[in-house]
C-alpha positions in Angstrom: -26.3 -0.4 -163.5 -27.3 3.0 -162.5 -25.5 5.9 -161.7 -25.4 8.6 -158.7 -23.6 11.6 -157.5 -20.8 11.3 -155.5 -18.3 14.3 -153.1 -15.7 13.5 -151.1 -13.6 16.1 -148.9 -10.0 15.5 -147.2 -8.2 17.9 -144.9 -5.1 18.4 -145.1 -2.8 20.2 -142.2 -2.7 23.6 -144.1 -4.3 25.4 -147.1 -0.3 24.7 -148.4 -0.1 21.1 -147.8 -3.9 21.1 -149.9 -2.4 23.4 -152.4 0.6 21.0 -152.8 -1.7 17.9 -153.1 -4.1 18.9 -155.1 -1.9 18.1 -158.6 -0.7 14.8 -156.9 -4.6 13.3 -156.6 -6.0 15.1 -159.3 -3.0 12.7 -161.5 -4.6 9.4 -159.1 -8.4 9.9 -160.3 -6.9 10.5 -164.0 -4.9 7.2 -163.6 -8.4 5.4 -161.7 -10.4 6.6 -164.4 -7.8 4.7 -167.2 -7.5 1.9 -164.8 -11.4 1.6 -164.8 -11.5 1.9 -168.7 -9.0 -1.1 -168.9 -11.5 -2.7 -166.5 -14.2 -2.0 -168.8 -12.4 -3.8 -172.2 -11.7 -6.5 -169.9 -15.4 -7.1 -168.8 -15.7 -10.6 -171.2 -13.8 -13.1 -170.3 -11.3 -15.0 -173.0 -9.4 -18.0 -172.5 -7.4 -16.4 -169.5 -8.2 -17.1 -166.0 -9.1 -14.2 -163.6 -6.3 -14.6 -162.3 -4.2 -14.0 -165.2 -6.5 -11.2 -166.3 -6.5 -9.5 -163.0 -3.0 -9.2 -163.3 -2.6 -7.9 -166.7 -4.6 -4.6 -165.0 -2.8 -5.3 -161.8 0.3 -4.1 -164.1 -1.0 -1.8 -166.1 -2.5 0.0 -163.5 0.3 -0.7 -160.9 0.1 2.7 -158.8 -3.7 3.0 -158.4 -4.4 -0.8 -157.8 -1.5 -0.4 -155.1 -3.4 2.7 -153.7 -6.8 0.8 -153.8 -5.4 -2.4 -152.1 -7.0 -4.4 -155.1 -4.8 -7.2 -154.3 -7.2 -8.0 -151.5 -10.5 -7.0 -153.0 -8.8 -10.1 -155.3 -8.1 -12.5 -152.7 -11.5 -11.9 -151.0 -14.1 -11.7 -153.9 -12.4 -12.2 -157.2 -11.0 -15.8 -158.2 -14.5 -16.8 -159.3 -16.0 -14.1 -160.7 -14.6 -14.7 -164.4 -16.5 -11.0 -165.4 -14.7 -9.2 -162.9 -17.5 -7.8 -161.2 -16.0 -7.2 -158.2 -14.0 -4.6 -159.5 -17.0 -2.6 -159.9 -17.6 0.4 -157.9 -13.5 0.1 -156.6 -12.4 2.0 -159.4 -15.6 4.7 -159.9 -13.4 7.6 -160.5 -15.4 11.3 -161.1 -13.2 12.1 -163.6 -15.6 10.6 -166.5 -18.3 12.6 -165.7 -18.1 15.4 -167.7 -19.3 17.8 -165.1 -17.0 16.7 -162.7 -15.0 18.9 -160.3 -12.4 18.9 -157.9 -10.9 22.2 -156.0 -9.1 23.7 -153.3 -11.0 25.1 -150.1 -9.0 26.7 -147.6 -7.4 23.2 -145.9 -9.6 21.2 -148.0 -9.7 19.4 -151.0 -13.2 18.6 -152.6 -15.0 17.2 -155.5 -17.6 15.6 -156.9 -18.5 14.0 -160.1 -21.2 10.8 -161.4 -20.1 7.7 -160.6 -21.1 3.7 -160.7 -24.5 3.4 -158.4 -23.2 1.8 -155.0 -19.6 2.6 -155.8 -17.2 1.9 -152.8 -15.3 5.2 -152.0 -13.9 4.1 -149.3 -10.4 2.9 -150.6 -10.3 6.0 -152.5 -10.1 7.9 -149.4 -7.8 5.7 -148.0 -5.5 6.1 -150.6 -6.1 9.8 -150.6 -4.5 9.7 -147.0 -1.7 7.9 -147.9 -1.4 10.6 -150.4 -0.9 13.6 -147.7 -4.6 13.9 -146.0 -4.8 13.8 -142.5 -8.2 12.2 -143.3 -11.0 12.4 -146.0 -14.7 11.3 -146.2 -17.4 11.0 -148.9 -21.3 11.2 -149.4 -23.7 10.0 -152.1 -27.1 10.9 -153.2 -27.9 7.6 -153.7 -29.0 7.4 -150.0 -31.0 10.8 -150.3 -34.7 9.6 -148.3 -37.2 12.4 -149.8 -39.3 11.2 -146.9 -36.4 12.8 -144.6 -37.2 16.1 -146.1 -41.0 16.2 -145.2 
């Protein structure tokens, strides 16, 4: 599976309610990026079902799987996928890219980093709201069109 660039913003009512956030999800992408790492060791299956497996990460990873609603990602797509696959791209955190980089701008906060190609960002920045934005939204490259630039 490939890989591509992802940046997400969220606003926040002041450049003091961003300020105030910005430790609180800087901890969440920390804890997606160990969730996702789990994930990773779990990839094979064993003599567990899914079910039993998916919960084992479920309570490892309690506050981030909470966050992500991966309860229903579950219900919808996961009871028969014994590799888990489904999980992929829910938990593409930037935090292990190397380069990755997250920041305060004015009532803003931003960042960017390399994540799984086709990753779903869009529970992230639900979970960013319910962490204090009044909204956020995110981009890829992945989309980029170099016929668009001609």
């Amino acid at each position: 599976m490939g890989e591509a660039k992802y940046y997400m913003k969220a606003r926040f009512e002041s450049a003091e309610a961003a300020q105030q956030a910005l430790p609180r999800i800087k901890e969440f992408l920390e804890q997606m990026a160990k969730a996702e790492s789990d994930w990773e060791k779990s990839f094979a299956p064993d003599n567990r079902t899914v079910g039993e497996r998916f919960e084992e990460l479920r309570t490892k990873n309690s506050s981030v799987f909470e966050l992500l609603k991966l309860d229903k990602v579950f219900e919808r797509k996961g009871k028969s996928d014994t590799s888990m696959n489904f999980l992929a791209g829910q938990l593409s955190s930037p935090v292990r890219d190397p380069q990755w980089k997250i920041w305060r701008d004015g009532d803003d906060i931003v960042f960017h980093g390399t994540v799984w190609h086709y990753a779903d960002w869009e529970p992230m920045a639900r979970a960013i709201e319910q962490l204090g934005a009044d909204y956020a939204f995110y981009i890829s490259d992945e989309y980029e069109n170099p016929l668009d630039f001609i």
